[in-house]
OpenMM code with the backbone's topology and positions (N, CA, C; nanometers):
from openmm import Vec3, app, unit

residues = "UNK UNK UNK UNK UNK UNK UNK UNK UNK UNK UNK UNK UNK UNK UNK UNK UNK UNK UNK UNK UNK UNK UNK UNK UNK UNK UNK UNK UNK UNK UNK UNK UNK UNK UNK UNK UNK UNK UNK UNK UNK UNK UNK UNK UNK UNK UNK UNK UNK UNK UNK UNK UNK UNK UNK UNK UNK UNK UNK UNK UNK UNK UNK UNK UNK UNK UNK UNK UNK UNK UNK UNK UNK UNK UNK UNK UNK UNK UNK UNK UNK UNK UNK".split()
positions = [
    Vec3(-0.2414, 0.7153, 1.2438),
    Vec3(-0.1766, 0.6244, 1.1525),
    Vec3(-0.0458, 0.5778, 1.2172),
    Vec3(-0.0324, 0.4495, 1.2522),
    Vec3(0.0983, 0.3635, 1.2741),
    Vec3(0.2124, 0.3800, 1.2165),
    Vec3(0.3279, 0.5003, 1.2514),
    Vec3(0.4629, 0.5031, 1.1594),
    Vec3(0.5319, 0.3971, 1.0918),
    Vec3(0.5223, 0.2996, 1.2256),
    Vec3(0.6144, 0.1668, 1.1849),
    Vec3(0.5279, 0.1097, 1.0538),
    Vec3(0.4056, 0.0896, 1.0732),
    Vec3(0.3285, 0.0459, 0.9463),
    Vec3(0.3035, 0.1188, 0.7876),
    Vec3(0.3337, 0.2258, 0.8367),
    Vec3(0.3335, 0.3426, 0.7130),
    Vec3(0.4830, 0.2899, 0.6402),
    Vec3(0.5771, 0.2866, 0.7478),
    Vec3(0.7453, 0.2739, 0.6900),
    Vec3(0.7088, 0.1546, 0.5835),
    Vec3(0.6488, 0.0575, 0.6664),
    Vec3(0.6768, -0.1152, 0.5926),
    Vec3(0.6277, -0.0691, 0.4338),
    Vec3(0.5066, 0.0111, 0.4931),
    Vec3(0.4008, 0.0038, 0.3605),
    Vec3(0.4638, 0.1189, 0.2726),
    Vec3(0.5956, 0.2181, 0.2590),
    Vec3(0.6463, 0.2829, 0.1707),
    Vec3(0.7536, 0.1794, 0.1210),
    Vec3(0.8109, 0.1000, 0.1664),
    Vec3(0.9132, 0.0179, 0.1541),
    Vec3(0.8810, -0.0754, 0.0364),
    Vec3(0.7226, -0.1530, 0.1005),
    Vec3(0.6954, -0.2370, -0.0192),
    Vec3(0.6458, -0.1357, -0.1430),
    Vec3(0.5932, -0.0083, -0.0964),
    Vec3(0.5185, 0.0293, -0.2760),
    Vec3(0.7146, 0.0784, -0.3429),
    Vec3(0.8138, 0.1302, -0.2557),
    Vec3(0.9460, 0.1144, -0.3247),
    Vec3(0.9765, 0.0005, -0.4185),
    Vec3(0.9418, -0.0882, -0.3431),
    Vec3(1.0112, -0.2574, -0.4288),
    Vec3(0.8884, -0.3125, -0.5329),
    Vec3(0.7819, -0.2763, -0.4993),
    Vec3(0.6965, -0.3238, -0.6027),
    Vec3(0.5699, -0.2465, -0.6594),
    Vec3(0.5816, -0.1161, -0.6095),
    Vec3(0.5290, -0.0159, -0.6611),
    Vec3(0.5111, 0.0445, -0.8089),
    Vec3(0.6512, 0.0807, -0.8768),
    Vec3(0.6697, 0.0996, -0.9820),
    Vec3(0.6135, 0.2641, -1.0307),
    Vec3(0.6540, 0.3311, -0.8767),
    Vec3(0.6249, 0.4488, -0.8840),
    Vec3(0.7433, 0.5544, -0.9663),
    Vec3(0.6699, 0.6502, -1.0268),
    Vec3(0.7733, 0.7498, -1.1222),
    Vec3(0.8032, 0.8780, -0.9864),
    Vec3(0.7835, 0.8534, -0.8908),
    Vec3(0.7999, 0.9427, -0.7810),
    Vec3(0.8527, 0.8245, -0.6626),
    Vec3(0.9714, 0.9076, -0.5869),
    Vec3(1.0338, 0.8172, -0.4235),
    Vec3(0.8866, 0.7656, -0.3635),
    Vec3(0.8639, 0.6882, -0.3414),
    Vec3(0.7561, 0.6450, -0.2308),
    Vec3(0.8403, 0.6937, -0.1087),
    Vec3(0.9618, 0.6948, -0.0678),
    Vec3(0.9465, 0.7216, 0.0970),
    Vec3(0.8847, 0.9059, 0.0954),
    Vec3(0.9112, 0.9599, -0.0489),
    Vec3(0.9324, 1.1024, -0.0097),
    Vec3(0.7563, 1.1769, -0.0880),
    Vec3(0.6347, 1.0454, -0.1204),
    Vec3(0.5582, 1.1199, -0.1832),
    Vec3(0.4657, 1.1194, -0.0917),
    Vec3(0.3752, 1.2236, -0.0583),
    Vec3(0.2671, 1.2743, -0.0375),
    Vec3(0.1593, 1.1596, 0.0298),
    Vec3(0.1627, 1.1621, 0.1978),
    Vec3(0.0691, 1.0356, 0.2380),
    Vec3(-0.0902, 1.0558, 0.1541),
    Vec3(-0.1320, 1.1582, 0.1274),
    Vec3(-0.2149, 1.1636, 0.0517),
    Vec3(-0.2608, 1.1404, -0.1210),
    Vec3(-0.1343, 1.1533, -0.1597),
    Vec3(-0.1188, 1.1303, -0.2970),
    Vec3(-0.1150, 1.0171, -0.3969),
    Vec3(-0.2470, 1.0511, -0.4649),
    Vec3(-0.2518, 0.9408, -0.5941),
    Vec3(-0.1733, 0.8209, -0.5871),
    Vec3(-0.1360, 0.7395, -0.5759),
    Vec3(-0.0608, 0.6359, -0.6272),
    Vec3(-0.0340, 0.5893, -0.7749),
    Vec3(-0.2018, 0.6114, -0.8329),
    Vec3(-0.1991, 0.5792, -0.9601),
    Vec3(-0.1388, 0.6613, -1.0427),
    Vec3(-0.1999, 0.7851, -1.0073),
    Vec3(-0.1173, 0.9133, -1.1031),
    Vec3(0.0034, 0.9248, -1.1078),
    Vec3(0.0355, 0.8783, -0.9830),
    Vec3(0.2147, 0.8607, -0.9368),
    Vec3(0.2780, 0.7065, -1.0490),
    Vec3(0.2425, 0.6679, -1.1258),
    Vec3(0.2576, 0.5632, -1.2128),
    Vec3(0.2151, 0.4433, -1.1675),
    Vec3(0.1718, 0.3863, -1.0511),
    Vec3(0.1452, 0.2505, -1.0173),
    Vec3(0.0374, 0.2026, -1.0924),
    Vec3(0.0355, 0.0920, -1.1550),
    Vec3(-0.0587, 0.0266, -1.2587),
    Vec3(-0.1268, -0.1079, -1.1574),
    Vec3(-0.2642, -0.1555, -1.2318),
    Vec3(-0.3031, -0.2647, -1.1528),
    Vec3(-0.2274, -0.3471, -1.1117),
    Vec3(-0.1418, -0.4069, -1.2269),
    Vec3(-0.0310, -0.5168, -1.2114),
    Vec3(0.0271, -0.4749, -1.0652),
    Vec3(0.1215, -0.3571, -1.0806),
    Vec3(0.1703, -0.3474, -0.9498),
    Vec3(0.0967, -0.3109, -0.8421),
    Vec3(-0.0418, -0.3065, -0.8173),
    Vec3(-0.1480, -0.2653, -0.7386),
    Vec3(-0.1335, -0.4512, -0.6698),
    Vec3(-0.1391, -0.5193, -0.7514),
    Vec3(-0.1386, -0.6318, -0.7126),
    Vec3(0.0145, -0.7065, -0.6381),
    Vec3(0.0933, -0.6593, -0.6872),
    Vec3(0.1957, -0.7046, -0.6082),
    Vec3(0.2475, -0.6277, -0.4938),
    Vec3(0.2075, -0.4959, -0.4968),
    Vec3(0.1693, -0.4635, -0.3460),
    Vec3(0.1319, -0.5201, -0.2530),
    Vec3(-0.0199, -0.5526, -0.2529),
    Vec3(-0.0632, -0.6117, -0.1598),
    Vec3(-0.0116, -0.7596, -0.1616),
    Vec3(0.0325, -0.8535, -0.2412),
    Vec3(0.1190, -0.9412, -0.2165),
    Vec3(0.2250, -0.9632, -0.0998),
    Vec3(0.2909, -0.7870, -0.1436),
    Vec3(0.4339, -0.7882, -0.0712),
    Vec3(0.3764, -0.7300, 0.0598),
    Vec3(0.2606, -0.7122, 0.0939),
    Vec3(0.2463, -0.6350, 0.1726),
    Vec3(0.1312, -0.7648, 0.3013),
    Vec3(0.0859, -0.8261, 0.2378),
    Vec3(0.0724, -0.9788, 0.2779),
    Vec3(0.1943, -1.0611, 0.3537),
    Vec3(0.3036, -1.0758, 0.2626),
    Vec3(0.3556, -1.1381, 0.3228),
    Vec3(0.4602, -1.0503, 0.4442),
    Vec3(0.4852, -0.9612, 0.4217),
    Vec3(0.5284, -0.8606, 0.5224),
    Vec3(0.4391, -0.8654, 0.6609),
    Vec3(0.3393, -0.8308, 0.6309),
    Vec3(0.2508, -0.8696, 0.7841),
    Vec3(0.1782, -0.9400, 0.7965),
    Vec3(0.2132, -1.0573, 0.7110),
    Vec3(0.1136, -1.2012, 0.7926),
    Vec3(-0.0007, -1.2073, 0.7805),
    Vec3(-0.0353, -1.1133, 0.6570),
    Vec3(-0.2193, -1.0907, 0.6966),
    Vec3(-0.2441, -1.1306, 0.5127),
    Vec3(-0.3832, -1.1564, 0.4828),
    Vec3(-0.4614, -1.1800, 0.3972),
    Vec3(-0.5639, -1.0471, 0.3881),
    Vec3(-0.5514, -0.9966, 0.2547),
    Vec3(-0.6650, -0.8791, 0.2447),
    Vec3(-0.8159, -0.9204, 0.2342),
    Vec3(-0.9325, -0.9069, 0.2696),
    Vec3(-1.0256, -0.9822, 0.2744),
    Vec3(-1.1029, -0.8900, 0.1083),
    Vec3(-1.1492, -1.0048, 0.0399),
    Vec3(-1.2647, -0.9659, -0.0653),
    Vec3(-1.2810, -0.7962, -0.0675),
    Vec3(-1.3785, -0.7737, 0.0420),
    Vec3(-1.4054, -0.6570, 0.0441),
    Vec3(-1.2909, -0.5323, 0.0329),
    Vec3(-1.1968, -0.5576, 0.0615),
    Vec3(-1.0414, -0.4922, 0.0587),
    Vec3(-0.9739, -0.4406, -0.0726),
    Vec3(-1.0403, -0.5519, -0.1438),
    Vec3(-0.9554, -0.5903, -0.2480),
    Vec3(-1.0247, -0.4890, -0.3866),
    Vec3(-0.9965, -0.3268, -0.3185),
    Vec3(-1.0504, -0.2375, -0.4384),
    Vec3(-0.9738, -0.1980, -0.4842),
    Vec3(-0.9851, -0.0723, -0.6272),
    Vec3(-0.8548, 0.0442, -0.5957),
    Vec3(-0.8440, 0.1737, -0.4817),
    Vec3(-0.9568, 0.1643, -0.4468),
    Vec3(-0.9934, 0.3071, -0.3276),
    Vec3(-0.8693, 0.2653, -0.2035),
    Vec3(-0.8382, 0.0835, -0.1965),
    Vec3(-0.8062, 0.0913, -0.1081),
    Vec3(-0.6576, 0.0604, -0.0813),
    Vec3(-0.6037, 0.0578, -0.2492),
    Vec3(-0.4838, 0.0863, -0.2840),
    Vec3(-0.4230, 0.2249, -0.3669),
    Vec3(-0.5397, 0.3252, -0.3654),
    Vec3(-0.4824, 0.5114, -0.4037),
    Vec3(-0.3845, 0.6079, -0.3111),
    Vec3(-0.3771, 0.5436, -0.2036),
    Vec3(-0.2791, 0.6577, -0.1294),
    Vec3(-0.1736, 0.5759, -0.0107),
    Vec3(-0.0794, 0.5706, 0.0118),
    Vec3(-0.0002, 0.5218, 0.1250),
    Vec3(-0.1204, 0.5492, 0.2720),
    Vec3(-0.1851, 0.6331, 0.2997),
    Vec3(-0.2651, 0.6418, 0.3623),
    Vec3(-0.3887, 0.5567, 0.3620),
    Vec3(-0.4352, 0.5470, 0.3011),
    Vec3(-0.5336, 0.4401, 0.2628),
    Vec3(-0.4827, 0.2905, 0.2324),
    Vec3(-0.3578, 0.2750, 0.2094),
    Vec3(-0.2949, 0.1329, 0.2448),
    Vec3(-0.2886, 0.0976, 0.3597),
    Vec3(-0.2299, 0.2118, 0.4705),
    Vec3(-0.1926, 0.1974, 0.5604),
    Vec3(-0.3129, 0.1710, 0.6408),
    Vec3(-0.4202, 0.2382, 0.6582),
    Vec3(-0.5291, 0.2419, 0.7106),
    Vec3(-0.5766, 0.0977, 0.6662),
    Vec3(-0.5570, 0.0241, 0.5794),
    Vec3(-0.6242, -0.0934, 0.5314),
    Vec3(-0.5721, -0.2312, 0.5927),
    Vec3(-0.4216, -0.2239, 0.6243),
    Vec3(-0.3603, -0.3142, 0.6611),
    Vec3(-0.3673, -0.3062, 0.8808),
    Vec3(-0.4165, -0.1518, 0.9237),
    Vec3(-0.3890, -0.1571, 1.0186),
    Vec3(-0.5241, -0.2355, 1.0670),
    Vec3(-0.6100, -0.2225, 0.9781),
    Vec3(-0.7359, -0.2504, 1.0469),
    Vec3(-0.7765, -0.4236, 1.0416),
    Vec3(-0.6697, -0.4753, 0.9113),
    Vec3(-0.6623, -0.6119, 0.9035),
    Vec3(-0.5743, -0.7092, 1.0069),
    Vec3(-0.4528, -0.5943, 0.9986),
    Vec3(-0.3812, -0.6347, 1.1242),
    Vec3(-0.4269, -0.6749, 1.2521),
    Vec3(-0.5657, -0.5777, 1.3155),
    Vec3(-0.5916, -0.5592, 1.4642),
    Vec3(-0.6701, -0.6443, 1.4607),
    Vec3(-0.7577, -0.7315, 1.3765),
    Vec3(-0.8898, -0.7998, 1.3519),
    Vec3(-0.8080, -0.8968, 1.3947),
] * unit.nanometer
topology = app.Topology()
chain = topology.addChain("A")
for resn in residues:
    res = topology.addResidue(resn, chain)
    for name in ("N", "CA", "C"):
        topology.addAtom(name, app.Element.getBySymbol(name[0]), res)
């Protein structure tokens, strides 16, 4: 997993996350949802996280599996990134 890309991607679930837990300090494995993030902000994630790296999430992307963990964000954007 890409640090620099993990950082961006704790930064944006900070600003538009709407987590009841620090995103820099929760668990790369951990819930997001349980951690309070709701669809709404599921969606402005990947917004902020769009325009942060220039990329478009494709259809298939666009689950909750693939917005549940900073890990699984990260993994989602690196692989959109390299395409």
């Amino acid at each position: 997993m890409d640090s620099t890309i993990e950082a961006t991607v704790r930064s944006v679930l900070s600003e538009q996350g709407k987590l009841s837990e620090d995103a820099q300090s929760i668990a790369v494995d951990a819930d997001l949802y349980r951690a309070g993030m709701t669809s709404h902000a599921s969606v402005n994630v990947m917004l902020g996280l769009e325009d942060e790296f220039d990329i478009e999430f494709p259809e298939e992307r666009l689950t909750k599996a693939t917005f549940t963990s900073v890990a699984s964000i990260t993994e989602a954007v690196e692989a959109i990134h390299h395409d």
